[in-house]
C-alpha positions as CSV (number, residue, x, y, z in Angstrom):
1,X,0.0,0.0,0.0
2,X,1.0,3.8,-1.0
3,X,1.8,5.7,1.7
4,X,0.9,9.4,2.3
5,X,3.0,11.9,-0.1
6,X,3.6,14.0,3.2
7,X,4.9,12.4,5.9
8,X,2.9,13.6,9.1
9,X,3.7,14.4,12.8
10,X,2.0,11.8,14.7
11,X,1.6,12.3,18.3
12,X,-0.3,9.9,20.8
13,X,-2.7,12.6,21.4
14,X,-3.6,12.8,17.2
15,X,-3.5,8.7,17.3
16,X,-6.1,9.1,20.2
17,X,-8.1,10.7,18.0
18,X,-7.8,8.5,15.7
19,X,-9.1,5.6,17.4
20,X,-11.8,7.5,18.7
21,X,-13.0,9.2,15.9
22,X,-11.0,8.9,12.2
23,X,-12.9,11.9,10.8
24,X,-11.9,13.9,14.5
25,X,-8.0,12.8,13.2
26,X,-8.5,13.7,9.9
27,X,-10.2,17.2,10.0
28,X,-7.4,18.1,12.8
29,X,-4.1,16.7,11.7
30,X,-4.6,16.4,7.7
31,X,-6.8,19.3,7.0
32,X,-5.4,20.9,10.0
33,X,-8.8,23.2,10.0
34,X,-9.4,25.4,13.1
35,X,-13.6,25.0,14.5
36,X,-14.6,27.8,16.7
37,X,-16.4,25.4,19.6
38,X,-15.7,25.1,22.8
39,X,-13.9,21.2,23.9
40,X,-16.2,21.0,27.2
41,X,-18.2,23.8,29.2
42,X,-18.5,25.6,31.5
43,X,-15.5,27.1,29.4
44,X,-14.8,29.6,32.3
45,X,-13.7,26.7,34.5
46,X,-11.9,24.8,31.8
47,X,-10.0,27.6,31.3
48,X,-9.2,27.9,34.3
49,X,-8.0,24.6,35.0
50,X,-6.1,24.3,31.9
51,X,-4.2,27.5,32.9
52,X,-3.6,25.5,36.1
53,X,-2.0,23.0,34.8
54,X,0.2,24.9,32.0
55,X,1.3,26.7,35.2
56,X,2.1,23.5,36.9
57,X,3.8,22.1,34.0
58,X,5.9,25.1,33.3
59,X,7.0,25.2,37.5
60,X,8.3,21.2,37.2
61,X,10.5,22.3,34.4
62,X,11.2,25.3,36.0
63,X,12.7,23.4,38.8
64,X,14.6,20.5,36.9
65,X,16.6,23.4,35.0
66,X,17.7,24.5,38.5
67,X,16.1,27.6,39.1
68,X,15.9,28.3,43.3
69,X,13.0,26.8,44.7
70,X,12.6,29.5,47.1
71,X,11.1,31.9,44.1
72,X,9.1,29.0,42.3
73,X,7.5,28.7,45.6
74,X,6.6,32.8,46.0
75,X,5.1,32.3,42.3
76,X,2.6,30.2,43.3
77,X,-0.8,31.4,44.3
78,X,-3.6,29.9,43.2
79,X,-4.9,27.9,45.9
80,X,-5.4,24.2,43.5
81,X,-2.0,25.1,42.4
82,X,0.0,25.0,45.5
83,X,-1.6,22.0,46.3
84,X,0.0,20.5,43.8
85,X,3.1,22.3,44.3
86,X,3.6,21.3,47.6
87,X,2.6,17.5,46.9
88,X,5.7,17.5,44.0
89,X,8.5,19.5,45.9
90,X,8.9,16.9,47.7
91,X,8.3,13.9,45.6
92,X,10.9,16.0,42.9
93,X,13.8,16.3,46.0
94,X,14.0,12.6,46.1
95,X,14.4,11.6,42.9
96,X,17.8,9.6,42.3
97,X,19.3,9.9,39.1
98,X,22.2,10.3,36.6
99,X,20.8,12.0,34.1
100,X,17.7,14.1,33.5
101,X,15.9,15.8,30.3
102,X,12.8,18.0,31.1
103,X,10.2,18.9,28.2
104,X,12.3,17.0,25.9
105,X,11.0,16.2,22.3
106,X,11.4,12.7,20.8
107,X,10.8,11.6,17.3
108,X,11.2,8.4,15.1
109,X,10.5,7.8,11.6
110,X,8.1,5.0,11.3
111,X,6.5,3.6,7.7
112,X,7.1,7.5,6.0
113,X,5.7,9.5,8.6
114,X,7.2,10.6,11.9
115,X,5.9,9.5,15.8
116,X,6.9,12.1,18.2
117,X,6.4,12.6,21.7
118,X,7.1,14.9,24.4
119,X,8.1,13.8,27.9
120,X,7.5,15.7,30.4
121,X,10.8,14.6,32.0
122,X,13.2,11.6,31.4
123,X,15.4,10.2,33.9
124,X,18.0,7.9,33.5
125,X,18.8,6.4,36.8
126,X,22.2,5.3,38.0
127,X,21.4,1.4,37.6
128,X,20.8,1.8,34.1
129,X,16.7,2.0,33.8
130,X,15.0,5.2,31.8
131,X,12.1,6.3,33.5
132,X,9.4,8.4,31.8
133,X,7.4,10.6,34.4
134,X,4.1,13.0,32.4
135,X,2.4,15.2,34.9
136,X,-1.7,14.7,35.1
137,X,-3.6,17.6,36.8
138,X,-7.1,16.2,36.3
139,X,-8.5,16.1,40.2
140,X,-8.8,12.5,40.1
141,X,-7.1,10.0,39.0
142,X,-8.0,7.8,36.1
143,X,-8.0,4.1,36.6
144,X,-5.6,2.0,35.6
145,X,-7.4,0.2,33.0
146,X,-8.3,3.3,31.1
147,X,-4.2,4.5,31.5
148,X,-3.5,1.3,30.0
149,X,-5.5,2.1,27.4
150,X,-4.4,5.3,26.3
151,X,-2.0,5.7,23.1
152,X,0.8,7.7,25.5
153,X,1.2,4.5,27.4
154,X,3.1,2.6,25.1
155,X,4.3,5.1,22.3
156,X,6.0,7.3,24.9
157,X,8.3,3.9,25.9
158,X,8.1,2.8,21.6
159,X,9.7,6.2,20.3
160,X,12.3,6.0,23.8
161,X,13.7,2.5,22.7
162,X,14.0,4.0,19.4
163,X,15.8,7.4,19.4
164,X,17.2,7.4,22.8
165,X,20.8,6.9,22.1
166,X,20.7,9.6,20.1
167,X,21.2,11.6,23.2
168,X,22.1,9.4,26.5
169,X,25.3,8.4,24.2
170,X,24.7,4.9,25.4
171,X,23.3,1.5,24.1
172,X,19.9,1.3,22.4
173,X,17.4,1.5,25.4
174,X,16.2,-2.1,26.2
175,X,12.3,-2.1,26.4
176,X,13.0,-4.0,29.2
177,X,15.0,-1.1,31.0
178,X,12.0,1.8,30.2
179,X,9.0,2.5,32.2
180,X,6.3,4.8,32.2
181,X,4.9,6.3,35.2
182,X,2.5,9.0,35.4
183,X,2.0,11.1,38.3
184,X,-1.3,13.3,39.7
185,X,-0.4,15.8,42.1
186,X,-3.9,16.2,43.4
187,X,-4.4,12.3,44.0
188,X,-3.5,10.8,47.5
189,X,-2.0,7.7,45.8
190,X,0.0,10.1,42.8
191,X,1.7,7.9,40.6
192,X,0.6,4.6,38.3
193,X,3.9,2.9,36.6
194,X,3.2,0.8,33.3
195,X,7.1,-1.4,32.5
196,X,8.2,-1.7,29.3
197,X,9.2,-4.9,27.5
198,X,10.6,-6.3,24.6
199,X,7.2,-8.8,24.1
200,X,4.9,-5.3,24.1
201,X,7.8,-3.4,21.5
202,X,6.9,-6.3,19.5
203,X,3.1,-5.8,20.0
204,X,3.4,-2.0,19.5
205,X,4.9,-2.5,16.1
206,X,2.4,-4.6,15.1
207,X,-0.5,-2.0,16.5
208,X,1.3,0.9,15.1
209,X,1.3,-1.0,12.2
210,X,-1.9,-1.4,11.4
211,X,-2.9,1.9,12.6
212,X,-1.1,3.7,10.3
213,X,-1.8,1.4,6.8
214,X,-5.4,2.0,7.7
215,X,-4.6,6.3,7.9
216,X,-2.6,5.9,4.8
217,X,-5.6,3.8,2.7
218,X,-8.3,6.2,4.1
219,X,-6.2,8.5,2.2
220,X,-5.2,7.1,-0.9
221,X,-9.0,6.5,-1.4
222,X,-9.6,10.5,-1.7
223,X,-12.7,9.8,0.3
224,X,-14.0,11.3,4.1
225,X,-12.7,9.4,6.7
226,X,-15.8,8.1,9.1
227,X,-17.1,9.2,11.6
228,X,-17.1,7.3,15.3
229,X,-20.2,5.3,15.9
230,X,-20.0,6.2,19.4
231,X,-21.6,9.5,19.8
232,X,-21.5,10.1,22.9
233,X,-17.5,11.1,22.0
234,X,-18.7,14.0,20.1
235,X,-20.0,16.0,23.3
236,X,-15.9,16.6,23.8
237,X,-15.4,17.4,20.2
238,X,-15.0,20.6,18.9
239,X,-16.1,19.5,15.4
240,X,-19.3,18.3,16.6
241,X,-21.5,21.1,14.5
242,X,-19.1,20.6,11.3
243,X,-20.4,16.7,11.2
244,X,-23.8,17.4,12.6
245,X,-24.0,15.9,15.5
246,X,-25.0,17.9,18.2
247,X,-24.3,21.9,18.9
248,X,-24.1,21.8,22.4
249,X,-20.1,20.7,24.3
250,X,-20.5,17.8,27.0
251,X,-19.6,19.4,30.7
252,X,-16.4,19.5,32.3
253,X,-16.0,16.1,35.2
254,X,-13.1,15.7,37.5
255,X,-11.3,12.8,35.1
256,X,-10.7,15.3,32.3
257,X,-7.2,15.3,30.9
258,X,-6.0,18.6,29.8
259,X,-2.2,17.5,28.9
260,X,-2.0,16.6,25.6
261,X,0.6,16.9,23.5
262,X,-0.9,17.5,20.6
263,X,2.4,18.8,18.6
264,X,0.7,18.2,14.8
265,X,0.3,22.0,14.7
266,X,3.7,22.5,15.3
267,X,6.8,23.5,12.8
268,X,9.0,20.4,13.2
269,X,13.0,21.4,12.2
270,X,13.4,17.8,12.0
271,X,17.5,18.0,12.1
272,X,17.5,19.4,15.7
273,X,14.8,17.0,17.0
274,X,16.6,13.6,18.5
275,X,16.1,10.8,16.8
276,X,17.3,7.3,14.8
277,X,16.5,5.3,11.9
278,X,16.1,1.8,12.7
């Protein structure tokens, strides 16, 4: 099968799209077309809480690039926010490592296009494991079935044991020797850790695979690609009017995520982005 002429920027937030709703995917990251609707409402409040977490993502790399603690912590003001603050300080302080990379960007070329991801901070540890932390400040904590679910559980780990030497300046990265953890600052029991293997890099090629021949024949057959069958989806979409199915956003709940990475908006200079051919 033909690929796609233009090789695109596939992120696990675009994949996620994908699987939920191909037409979602392709208005978004082929036609790359703007819709003025709101994700969720009350939009005041969604705002607010993806400010929140902007914030809070911007203080964690704020602090892993060394800058005093003393001020991060006279920055913070919003009441949520120091919440979190004070829950990560410190988690952060007793982190062991030899190496550390925060709001680093990842890509590897896979069948013509490019899968790239960026971690919100990458540690490799003095024993020789790489650990992936991303920083969820929903107010609760999804299960870990649904986590497991999610595309950024295992492409995070799949584009690490693929372009990671390019910068540690060591062996490949074993699956075996990558984990993902996640880690909710406003949850009493904070972090869920997923281990990587070689038997699920395997699996991932496969899924990835598949995934991406199906995006690349929706395209060669110059036809829309279709629409979810599960409509209940489209409450959180902001193309919901464009394909007629509903006007009206779905409301804001605790378990929304407001992290995604989607970078297929973004100007890639592809020569100063790590990566490897395999």
């Amino acid at each position: 099968m033909e690929t796609v002429k233009t090789p695109l920027h596939l992120s696990q937030s675009n994949l996620q799209d994908f699987s939920e709703c191909p037409r979602r995917f392709e208005l978004k990251v082929i036609d790359n077309i703007s819709w003025p609707a709101a994700y969720l409402e009350p939009l005041s409040q969604l705002e607010q809480a993806t400010e929140r977490g902007n914030i809070f993502h911007q203080l964690c790399h704020q602090f892993f690039t060394g800058i005093n603690q003393d001020s991060l912590n006279r920055s913070v003001s919003d009441p949520d926010l120091n919440i979190m603050w004070e829950n990560f300080i410190p988690f952060a302080n007793g982190l062991e490592y030899e190496n550390r990379f925060s709001e680093i960007i990842f890509n590897t070329p896979f069948l013509g296009h490019q899968l790239i991801a960026k971690f919100d901070l990458l540690i490799y540890t003095n024993n020789g494991n790489f650990i992936i932390y991303d920083w969820k400040t929903s107010s609760k904590k999804l299960t870990r079935t649904l986590l497991s679910s999610r595309f950024q559980t295992f492409l995070y780990p799949f584009i690490l044991a693929r372009s990671g030497k390019s910068i540690f300046k060591t062996e490949q990265p074993s699956p075996k020797n990558i984990s993902m953890h996640y880690w909710y600052p406003m949850s009493s029991d904070p972090e869920e850790i997923f281990p990587y293997s070689d038997k699920l890099y395997s699996k991932n090629t496969a899924q990835l695979t598949k995934i991406i021949s199906e995006i690349d024949g929706y395209v060669k057959s110059g036809e829309n690609f279709p629409l979810t069958n599960d409509q209940k989806l489209c409450g959180k979409c902001v193309y919901r009017s464009l394909c007629e199915r509903g006007i009206d956003a779905s409301n804001l709940d605790p378990l929304t995520e407001l992290e995604g990475e989607d970078l297929s908006g973004f100007h890639f200079d592809l020569d100063n982005i790590s990566e490897i051919e395999f």
